[in-house]
C-alpha positions as CSV (number, residue, x, y, z in Angstrom):
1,X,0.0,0.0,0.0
2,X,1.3,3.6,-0.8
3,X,0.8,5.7,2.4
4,X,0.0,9.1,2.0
5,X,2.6,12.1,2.8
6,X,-0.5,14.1,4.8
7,X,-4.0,13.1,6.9
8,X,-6.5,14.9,7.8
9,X,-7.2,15.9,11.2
10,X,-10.1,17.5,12.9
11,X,-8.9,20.0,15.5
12,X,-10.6,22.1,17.8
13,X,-8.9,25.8,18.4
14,X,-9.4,27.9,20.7
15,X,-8.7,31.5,20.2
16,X,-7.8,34.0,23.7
17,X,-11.1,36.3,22.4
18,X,-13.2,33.4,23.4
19,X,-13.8,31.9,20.1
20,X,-13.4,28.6,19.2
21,X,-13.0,27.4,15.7
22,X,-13.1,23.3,14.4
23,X,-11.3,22.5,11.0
24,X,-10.2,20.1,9.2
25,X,-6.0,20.3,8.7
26,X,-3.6,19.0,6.9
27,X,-0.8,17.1,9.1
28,X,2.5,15.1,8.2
29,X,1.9,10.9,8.1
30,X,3.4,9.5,11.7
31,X,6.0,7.6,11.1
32,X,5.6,4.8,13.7
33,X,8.4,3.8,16.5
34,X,10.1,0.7,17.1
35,X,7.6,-0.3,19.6
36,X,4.9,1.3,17.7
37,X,2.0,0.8,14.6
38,X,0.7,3.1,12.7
39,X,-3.2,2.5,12.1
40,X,-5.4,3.5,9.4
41,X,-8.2,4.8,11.2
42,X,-11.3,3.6,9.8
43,X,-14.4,4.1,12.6
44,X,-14.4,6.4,15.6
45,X,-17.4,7.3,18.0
46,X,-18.5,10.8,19.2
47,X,-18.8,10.4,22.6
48,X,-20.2,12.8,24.9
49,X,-16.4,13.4,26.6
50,X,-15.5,13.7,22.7
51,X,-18.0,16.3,22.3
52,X,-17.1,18.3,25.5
53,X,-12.9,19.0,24.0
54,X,-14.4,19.4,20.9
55,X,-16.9,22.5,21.4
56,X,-15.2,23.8,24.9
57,X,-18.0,24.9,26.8
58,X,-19.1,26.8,23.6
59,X,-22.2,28.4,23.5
60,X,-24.4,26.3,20.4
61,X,-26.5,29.0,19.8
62,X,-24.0,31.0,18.3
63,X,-22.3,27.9,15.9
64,X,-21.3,29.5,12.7
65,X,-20.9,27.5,9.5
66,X,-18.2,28.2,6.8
67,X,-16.0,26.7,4.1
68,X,-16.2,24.2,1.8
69,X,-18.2,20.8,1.9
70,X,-14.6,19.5,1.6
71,X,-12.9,21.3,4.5
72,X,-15.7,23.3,6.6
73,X,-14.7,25.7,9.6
74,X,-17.3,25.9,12.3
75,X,-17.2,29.0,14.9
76,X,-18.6,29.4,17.9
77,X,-18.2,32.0,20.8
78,X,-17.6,30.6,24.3
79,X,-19.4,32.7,27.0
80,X,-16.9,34.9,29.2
81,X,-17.5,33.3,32.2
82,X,-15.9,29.5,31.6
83,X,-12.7,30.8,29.9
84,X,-10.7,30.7,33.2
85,X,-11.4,27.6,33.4
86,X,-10.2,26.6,29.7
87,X,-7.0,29.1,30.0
88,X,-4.9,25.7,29.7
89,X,-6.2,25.3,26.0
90,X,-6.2,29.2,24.8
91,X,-4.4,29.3,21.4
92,X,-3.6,24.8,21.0
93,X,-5.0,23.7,17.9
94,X,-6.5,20.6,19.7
95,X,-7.2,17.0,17.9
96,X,-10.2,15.3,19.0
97,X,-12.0,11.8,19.5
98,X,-10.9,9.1,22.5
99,X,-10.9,5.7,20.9
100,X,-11.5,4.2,17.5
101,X,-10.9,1.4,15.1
102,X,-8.3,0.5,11.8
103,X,-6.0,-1.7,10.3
104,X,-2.1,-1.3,11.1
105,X,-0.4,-0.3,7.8
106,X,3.2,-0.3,8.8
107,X,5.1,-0.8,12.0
108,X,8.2,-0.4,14.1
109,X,11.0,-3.2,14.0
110,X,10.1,-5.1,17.4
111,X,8.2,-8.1,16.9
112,X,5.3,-7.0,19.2
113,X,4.9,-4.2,16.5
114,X,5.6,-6.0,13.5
115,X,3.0,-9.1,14.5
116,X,-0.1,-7.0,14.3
117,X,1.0,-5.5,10.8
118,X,-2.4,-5.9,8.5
119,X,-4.1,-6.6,11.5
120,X,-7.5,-4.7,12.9
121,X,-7.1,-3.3,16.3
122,X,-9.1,-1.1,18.5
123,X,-7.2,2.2,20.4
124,X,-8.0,4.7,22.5
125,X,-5.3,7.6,22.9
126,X,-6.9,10.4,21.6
127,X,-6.6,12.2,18.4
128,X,-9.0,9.5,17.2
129,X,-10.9,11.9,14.3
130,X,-8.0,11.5,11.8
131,X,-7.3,9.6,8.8
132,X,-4.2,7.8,10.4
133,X,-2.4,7.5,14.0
134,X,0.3,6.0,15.5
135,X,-0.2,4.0,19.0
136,X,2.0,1.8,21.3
137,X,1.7,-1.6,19.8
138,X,1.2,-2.3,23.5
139,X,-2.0,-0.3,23.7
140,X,-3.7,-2.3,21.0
141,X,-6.9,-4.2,21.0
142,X,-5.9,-7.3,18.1
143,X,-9.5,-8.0,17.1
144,X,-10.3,-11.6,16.2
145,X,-10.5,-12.2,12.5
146,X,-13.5,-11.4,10.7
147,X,-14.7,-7.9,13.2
148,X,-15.5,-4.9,10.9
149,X,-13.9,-1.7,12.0
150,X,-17.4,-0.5,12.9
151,X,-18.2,-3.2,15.9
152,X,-15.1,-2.6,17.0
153,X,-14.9,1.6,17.3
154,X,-16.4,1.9,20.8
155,X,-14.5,-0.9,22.2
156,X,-13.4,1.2,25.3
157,X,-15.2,4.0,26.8
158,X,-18.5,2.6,26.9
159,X,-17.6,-1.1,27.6
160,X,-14.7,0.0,29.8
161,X,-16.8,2.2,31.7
162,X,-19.9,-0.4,32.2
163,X,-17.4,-3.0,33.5
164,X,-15.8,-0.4,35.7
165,X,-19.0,0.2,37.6
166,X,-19.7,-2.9,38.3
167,X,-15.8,-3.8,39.3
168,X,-16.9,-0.4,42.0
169,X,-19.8,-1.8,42.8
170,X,-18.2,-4.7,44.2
171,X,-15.4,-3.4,45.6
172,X,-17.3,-1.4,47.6
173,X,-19.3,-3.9,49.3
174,X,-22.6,-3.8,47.2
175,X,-24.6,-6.6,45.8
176,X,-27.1,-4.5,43.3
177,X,-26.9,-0.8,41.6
178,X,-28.9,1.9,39.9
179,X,-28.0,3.6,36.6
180,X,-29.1,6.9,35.6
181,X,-29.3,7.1,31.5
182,X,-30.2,3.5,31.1
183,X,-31.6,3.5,27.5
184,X,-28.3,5.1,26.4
185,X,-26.0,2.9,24.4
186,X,-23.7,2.4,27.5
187,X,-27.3,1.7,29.5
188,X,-27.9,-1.2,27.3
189,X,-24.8,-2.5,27.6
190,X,-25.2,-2.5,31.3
191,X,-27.6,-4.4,31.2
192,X,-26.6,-7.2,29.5
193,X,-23.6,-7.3,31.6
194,X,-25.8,-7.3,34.6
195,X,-27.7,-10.0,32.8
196,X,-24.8,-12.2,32.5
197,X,-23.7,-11.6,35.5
198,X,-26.6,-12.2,37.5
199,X,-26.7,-8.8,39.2
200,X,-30.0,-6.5,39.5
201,X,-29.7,-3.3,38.0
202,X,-32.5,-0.5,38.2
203,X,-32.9,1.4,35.1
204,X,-34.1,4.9,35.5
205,X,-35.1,6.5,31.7
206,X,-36.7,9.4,30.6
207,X,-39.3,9.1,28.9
208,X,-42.3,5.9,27.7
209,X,-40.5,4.7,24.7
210,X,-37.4,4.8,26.7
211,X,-38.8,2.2,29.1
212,X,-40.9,0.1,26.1
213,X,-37.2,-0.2,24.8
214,X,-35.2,-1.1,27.7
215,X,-38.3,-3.9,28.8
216,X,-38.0,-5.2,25.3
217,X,-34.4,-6.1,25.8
218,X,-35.6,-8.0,28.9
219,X,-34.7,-5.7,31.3
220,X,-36.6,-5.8,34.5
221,X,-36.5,-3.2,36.8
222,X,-36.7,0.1,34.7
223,X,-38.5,3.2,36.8
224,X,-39.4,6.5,34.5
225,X,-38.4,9.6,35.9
226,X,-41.0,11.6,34.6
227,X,-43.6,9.5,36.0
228,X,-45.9,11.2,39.1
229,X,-45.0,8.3,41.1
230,X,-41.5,8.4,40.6
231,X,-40.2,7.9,44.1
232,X,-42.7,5.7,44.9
233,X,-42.2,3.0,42.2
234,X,-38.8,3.9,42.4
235,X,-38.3,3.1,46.7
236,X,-40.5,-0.3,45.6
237,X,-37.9,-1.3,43.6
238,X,-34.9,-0.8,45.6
239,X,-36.6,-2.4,48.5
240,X,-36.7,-5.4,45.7
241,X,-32.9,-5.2,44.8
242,X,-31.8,-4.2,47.4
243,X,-29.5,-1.7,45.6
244,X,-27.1,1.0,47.4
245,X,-25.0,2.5,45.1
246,X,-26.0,4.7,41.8
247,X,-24.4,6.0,38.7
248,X,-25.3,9.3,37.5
249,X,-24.5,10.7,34.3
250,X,-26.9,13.9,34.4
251,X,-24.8,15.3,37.4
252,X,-27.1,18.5,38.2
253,X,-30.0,19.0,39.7
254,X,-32.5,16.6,42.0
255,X,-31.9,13.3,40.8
256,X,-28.8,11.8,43.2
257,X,-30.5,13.9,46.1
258,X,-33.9,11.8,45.0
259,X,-32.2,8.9,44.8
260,X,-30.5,8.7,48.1
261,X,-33.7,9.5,49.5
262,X,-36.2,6.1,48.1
263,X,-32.9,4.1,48.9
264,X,-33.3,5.3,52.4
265,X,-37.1,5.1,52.5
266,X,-36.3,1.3,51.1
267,X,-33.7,0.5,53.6
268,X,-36.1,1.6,56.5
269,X,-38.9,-0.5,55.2
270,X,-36.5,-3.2,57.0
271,X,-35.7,-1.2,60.1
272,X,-36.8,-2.8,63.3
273,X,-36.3,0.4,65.3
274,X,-35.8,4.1,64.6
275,X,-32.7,6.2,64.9
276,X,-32.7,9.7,64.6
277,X,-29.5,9.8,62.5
278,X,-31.3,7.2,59.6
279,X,-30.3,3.7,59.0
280,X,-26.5,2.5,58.7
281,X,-26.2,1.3,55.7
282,X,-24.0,3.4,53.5
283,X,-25.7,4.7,50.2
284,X,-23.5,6.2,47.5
285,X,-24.3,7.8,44.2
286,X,-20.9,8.5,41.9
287,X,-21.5,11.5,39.3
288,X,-20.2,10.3,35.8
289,X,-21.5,12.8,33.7
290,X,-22.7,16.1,33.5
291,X,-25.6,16.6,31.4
292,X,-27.4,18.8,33.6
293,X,-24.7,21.6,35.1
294,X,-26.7,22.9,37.8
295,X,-25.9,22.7,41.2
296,X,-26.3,19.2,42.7
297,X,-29.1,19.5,45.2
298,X,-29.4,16.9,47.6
299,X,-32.1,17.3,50.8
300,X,-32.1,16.3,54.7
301,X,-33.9,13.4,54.9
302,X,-31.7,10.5,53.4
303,X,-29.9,10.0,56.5
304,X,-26.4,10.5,57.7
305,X,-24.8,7.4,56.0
306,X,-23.9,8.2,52.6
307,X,-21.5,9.8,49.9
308,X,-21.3,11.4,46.6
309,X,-18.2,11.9,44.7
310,X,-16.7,12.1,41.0
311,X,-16.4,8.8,38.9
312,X,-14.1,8.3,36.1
313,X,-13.3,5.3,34.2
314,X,-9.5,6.2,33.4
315,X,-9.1,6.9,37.4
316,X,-10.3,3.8,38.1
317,X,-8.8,1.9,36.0
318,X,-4.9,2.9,37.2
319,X,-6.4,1.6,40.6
320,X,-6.7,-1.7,39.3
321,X,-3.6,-4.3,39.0
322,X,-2.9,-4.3,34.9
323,X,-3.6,-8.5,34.9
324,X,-7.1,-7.2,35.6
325,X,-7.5,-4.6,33.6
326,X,-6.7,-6.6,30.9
327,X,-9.0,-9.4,31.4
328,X,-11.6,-6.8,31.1
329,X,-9.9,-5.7,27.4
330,X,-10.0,-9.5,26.5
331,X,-14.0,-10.1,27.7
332,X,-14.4,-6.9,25.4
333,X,-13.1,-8.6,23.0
334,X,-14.6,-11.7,23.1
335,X,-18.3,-10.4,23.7
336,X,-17.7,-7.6,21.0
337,X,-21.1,-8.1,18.8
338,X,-22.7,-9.2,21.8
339,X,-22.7,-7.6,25.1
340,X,-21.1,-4.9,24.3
341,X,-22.6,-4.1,20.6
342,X,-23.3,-0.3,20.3
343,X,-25.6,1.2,18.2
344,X,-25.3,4.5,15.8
345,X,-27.5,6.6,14.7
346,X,-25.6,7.6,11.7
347,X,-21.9,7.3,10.0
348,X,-20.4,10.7,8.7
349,X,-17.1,11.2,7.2
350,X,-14.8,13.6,9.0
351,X,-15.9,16.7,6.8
352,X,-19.9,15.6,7.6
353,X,-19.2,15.3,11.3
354,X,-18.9,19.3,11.2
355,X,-21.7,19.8,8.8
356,X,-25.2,22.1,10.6
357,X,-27.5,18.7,10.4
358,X,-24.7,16.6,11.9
359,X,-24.1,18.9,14.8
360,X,-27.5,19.6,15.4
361,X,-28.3,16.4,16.3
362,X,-25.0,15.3,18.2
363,X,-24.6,18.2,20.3
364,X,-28.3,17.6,21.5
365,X,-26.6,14.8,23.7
366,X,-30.0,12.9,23.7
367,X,-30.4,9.7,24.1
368,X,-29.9,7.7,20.6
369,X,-28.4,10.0,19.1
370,X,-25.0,8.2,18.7
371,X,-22.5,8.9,15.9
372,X,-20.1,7.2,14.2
373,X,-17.2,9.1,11.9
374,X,-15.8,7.5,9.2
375,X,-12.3,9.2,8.5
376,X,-11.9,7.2,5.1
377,X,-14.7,8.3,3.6
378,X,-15.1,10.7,1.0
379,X,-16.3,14.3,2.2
């Protein structure tokens, strides 16, 4: 194969007047280490941490369209009041996209390189929305013969993340858990781990069809938040699970208050006496996401025996010894049109990822609205 002398990148840039600015640009072929590969990126996801370093806190209602189908530039003006917190960025022309999917098209000289030459693999490293990247042939994901570069894009933030809450879950002590966006791609995929794995996960949605979907994949304890009795069927079917520790990727706002409170209403459905302080079994609720950036509001009555705190899967993971780390990689791998199949919405080439219709719909951050960027593909 004759490689290329340039890619394309997609970078995000963000100027010190507060404007940020996404392009496509023109950048050198890597030329791959001894110990590394470069990969021909084929399929990458937009994930909602993708979409955060690629529009910086921008405000959407002032995205600004320009260029050529080929190469558009996208503008948007990012409000006053978050740039201290993005000084770190001001003026880096920033690639974009955590994990992805290709075949290796050359190598370095060691053997652990040279063995996966021709090879699929899945990465994550950023700098995914490219045509090309180099990665550690150590970091690889060798797909088994056969996968198609689009099962295999999302092999690590959603799977990774799914396993990592249930690893949490029971290294901290509990036996059943609650997930906040569980219709979302990395919902499903919770569940069917949980399904496997013979653990009860509540599944709290946002809407009917969100629950009609979720109960056609056979999943049995789903409570809609929009529902008047929310915290009633909600407390009924912790009492049931037994669950004590949530995941919660809206952040903002009532929810993790709401749902300390049923799981303490549920635990003292079993109380045999009454303690001013609330019962003593510890409740916890990890924040994952932040869909809603409100303040988190949390109220009195959930006793004094429980925690909130930040969740991250990369955190995590470094707290893990790496043999188990990578036995997670490998069930990835071997349950990759399975348990952990995602699902897009729609594939768009690099140049279409910054198109009006494409943003429009991704940057709603809505549930099934998943994309998937093809960096091959013609504009």
């Amino acid at each position: 194969m004759t490689l290329p002398a340039t890619a394309l990148q997609l970078r995000s840039l963000l100027h010190a007047s507060g404007d940020l600015e996404l392009s496509l640009t023109d950048v050198p072929l890597p030329v791959p280490g001894p110990d590394e590969v470069l990969i021909r990126v084929e399929a990458t996801p937009i994930n909602p941490s993708d979409i955060g370093l690629l529009l910086a806190a921008a405000d959407l209602s002032t995205l600004r369209y320009a260029g050529t189908a080929e190469r558009p530039v996208v503008t948007a003006a990012v409000p006053q009041k978050v740039l201290p917190g993005l000084a770190g960025r001001v003026g880096q022309s920033m690639p974009v996209g955590n994990e992805g999917a290709g075949t290796v098209v050359a190598t370095g000289s060691a053997p652990q390189a040279r063995a996966l030459m021709g090879r699929l693999v899945a990465v994550i490293g950023g700098a995914m929305y490219a045509q090309y990247r180099v990665m550690p042939a150590a970091d690889c994901l060798l797909l088994p013969e056969g996968t198609v570069a689009a099962d295999a894009a999302s092999c690590f933030v959603n799977p990774l993340t799914a396993l990592g809450m249930v690893e949490t879950m029971r290294r901290d002590g509990h036996t059943a858990l609650v997930h906040t966006v569980g219709a979302s791609n990395l919902g499903r995929m919770l569940q069917r781990i949980c399904t496997k794995d013979g653990i009860a996960l509540v599944n709290l949605v946002r809407s009917v069809e969100q629950e009609a979907l979720l109960r056609g994949d056979g999943a049995p304890h789903v409570v809609n938040t929009t529902a008047p009795d929310f915290s009633a069927r909600l407390t009924d079917v912790l009492a049931e699970t037994g669950a004590t520790i949530a995941f919660d990727a809206i952040g903002g706002g009532r929810l993790a208050g709401q749902i300390l409170q049923c799981m303490e209403a549920a635990i003292n459905r079993r109380a045999t006496g009454y303690s001013r302080y609330g019962s003593n079994v510890h409740k916890q609720v990890y924040i994952y996401g932040s869909l809603d950036r409100s303040p988190i509001e949390l109220p009195r009555n959930i006793g004094m025996a429980w925690s909130t705190g930040g969740w991250l899967l990369f955190p995590f993971l470094h707290t893990l010894p790496p043999e188990r780390v990578q036995a997670l990689r490998a069930r990835v791998a071997a349950e990759l049109t399975t348990t952990f199949a995602s699902h897009y919405t729609r594939s768009v080439s690099l140049a279409g990822a910054l198109r009006q219709d494409a943003m429009a719909d991704y940057t709603r951050q809505a549930t099934g609205t998943k994309y998937l960027i093809l960096p091959q593909a013609p504009a």
